[in-house]
TORDREN-328142 format. One record per residue (C-alpha): x, y, z; residue number from 1. Coordinates in steps of 0.05 Angstrom, whole numbers. Example, Ala and Ser with C-alpha at 12.3 -4.5 7.8 and 13.67 -1.06 7.14 Angstrom:
<recs>
REC      xx      yy      zz  resi
REC     246     -90     156     1
REC     273     -21     143     2
</recs>
This chain:
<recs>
REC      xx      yy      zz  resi
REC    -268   -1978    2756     1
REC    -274   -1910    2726     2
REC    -237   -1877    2666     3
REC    -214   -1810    2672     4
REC    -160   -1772    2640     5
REC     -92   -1773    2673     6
REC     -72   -1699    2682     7
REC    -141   -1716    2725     8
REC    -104   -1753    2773     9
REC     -65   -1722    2830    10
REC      10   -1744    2843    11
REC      22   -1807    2880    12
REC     -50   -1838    2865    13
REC     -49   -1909    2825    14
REC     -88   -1928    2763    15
REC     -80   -1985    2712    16
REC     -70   -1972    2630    17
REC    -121   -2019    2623    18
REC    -186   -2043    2663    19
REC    -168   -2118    2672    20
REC    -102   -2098    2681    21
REC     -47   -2134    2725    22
REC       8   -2081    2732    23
REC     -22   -2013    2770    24
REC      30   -1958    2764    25
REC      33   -1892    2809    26
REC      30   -1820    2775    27
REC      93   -1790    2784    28
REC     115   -1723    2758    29
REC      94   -1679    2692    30
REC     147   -1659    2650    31
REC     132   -1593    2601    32
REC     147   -1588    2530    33
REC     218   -1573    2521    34
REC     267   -1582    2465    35
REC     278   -1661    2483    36
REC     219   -1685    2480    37
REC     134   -1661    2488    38
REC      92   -1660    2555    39
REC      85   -1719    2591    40
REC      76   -1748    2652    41
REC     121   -1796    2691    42
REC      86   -1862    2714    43
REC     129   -1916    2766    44
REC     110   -1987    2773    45
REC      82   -1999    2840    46
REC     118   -2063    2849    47
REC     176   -2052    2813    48
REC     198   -1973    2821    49
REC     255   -1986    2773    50
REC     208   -2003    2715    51
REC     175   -1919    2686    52
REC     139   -1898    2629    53
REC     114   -1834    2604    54
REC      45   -1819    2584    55
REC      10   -1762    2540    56
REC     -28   -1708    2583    57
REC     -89   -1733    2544    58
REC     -80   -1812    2566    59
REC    -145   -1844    2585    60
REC    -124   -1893    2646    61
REC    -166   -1935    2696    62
REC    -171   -1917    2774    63
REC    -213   -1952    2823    64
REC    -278   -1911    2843    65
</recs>
């Protein structure tokens, strides 16, 4: 496993939050700073595409090397 930053990481590609990590989630879209909210990008559960969060441009996350 190697850490790298997630703007790193191109659009569809899995990583985990976490080395030892169960859940993997797929990088979705980035969203720019707007007047709801700041940057972020969009991150699906692979096994469950209902479940999303939203991480910081400068996230550190876990892909496999």
């Amino acid at each position: 496993m190697k850490q790298v930053v997630i703007s790193a990481i191109k659009k569809g590609h899995t990583f985990k939050r976490k080395p030892d990590a169960a859940a993997s989630y797929i990088r979705n879209h980035y969203n720019r700073k707007d007047a709801f909210g700041p940057a972020n990008y969009s991150a699906s559960d692979s096994d469950d595409m209902n479940r999303e969060i939203f991480l910081k441009p400068s996230a550190k996350v876990w892909i496999s090397a």
